[in-house]
C-alpha positions as CSV (number, residue, x, y, z in Angstrom):
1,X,0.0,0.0,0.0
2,X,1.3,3.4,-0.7
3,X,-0.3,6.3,0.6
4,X,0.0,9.1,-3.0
5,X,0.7,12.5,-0.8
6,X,2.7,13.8,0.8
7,X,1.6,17.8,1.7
8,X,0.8,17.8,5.6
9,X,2.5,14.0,5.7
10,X,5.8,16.1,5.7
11,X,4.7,17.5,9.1
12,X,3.7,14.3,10.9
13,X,5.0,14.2,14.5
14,X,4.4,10.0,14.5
15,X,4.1,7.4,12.0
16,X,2.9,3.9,13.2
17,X,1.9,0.8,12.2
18,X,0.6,-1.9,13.5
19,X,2.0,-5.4,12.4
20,X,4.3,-4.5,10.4
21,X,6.5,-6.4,8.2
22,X,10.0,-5.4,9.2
23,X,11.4,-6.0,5.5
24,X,8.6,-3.6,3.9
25,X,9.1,-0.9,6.6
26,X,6.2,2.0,7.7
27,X,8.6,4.7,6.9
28,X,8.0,3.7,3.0
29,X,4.7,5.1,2.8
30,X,6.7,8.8,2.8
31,X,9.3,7.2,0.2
32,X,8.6,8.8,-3.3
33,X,9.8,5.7,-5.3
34,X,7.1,3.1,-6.1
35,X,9.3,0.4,-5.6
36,X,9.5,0.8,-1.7
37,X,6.2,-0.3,-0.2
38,X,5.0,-0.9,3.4
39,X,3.4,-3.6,4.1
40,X,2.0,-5.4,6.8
41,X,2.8,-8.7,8.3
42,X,-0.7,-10.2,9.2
43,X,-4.1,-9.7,7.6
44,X,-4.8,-6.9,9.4
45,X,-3.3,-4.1,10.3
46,X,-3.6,0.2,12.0
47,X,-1.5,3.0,10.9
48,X,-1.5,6.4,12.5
49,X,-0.2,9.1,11.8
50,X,-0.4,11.8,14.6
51,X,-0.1,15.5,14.1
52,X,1.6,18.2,16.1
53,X,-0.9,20.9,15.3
54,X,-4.5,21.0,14.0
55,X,-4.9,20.8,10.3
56,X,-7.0,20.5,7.7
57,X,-7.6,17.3,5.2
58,X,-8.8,17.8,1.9
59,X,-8.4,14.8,0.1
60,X,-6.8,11.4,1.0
61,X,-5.4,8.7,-2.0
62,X,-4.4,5.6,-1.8
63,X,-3.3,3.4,-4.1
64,X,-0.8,0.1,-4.8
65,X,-2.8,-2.5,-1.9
66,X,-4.6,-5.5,-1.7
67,X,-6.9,-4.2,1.0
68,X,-10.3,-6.0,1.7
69,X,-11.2,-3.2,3.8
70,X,-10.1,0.3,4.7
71,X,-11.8,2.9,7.2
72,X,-10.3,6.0,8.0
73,X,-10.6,7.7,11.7
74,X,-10.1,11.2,12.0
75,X,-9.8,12.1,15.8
76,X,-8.9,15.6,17.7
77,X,-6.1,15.6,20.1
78,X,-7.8,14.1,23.4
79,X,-9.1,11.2,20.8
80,X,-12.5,12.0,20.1
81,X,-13.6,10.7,17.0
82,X,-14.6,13.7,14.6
83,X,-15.1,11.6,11.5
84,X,-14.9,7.8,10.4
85,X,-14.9,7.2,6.5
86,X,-14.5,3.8,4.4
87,X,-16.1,0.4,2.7
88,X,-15.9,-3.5,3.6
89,X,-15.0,-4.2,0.3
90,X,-12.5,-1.7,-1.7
């Protein structure tokens, strides 16, 4: 999976992953070349990232996965969810 911007991604303060597969590392999904990939090393798997500062989310595109299912969770900073956006089947 590949995640296809990069514009507030440059001012993440963390990136995590949740099973992930040390030989396709999380820090790829910031990697402009298609070659590098993350990927995970179960069926399932959480990736946050975690901004210093509030900001604002126009778009989000993904591409390059073999995904069954993806939901996005937006949250404030004391983890309140604000918004929570996908499909069981993409």
């Amino acid at each position: 999976m590949r995640i296809l911007t990069r514009n507030i991604l440059q001012e993440y303060t963390t990136l995590t992953m949740t099973n992930e597969d040390v030989n396709y590392s999380k820090d790829n999904f910031l990697n402009n070349m298609l070659e590098e990939y993350s990927k995970a090393s179960s069926t399932s798997s959480t990736i946050t990232l975690s901004f210093d500062k509030d900001v604002t989310v126009n778009s989000i595109f993904f591409g390059y996965h073999n995904a069954s299912s993806i939901v996005f969770t937006f949250k404030d900073s004391i983890g309140s969810v604000l918004l929570k956006i996908g499909r069981a089947h993409v």
